[in-house]
C-alpha positions as CSV (number, residue, x, y, z in Angstrom):
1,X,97.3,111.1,144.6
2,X,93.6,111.4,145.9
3,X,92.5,113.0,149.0
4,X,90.9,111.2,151.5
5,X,88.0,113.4,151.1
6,X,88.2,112.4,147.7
7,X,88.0,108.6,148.2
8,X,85.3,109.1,150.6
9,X,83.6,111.0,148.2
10,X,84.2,108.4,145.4
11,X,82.4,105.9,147.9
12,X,79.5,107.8,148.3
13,X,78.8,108.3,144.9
14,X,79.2,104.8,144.2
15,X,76.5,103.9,146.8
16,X,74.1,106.6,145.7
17,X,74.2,105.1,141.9
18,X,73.8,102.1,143.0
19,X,70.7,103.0,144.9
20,X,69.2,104.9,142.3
21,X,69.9,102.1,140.0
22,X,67.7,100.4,142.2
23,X,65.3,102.7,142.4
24,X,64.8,102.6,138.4
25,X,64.5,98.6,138.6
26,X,61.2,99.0,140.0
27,X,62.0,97.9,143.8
28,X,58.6,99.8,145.1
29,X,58.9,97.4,148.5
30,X,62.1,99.3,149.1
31,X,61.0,103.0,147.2
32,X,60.5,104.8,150.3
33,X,63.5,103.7,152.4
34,X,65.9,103.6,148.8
35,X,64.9,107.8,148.6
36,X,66.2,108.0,152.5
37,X,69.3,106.1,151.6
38,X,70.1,108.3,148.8
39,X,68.7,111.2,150.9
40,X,71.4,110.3,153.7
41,X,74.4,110.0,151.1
42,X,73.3,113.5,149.6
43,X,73.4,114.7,153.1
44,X,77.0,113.0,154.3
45,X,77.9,114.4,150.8
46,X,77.3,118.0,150.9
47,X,78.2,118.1,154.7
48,X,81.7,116.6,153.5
49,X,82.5,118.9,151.1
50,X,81.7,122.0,153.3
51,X,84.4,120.7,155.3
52,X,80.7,120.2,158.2
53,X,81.3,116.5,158.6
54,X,82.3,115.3,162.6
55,X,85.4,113.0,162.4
56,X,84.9,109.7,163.6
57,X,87.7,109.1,166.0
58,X,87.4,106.0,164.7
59,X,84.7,105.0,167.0
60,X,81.5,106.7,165.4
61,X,79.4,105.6,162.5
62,X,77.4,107.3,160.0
63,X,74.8,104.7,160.9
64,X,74.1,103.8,156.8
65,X,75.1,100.6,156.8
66,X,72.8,99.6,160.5
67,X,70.2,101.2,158.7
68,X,70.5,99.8,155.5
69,X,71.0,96.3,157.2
70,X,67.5,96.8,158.6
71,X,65.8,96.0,155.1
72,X,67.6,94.8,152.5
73,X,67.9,91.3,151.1
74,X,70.0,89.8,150.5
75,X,72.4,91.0,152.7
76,X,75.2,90.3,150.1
77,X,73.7,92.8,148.2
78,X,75.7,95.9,146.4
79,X,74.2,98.5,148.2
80,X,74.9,97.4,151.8
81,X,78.2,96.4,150.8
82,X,79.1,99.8,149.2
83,X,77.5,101.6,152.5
84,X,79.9,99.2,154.6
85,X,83.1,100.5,153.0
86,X,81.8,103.9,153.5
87,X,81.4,103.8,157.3
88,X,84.8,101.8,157.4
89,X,86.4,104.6,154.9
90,X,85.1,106.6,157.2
91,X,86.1,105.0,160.6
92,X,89.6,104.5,159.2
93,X,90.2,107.5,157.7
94,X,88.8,110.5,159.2
């Protein structure tokens, strides 16, 4: 049986493939704020794994998906729907 920290991880990976994916499909409207997206997961990432991430409570957010939501279209798309189940992973389960 996973971890939590091991789902959660699993969730951010997804997320960051699926923004580089976008990244290599030649989105240069969204090049700049993709690279801070993936910059963000790295971040939530490596401060997860060092054990350095705050616990929600379940009232805070890792603010990915507000700022994600500020850009992308449409906003069915993969990416802001992976970042979504990240912050409610998160809200839910640590």
């Amino acid at each position: 049986m996973e971890t939590k920290t091991e789902e959660f991880i699993k969730l951010i990976d997804r997320a960051s493939e699926i923004a580089e994916q976008m990244l290599k499909d030649k989105k240069p409207e969204f090049s700049d704020r993709l690279n801070n997206a993936i910059a963000a997961l790295k971040s939530i990432k490596t401060k997860t794994l060092n054990g350095k991430l705050e616990p929600s409570g379940g009232i805070s957010t890792l603010g990915l998906a507000q700022g994600v939501a500020d850009w992308i279209e449409p906003l069915d798309s993969p990416l802001l729907k992976a970042v979504g189940a990240i912050e409610k992973y998160y809200q839910k389960n640590l």
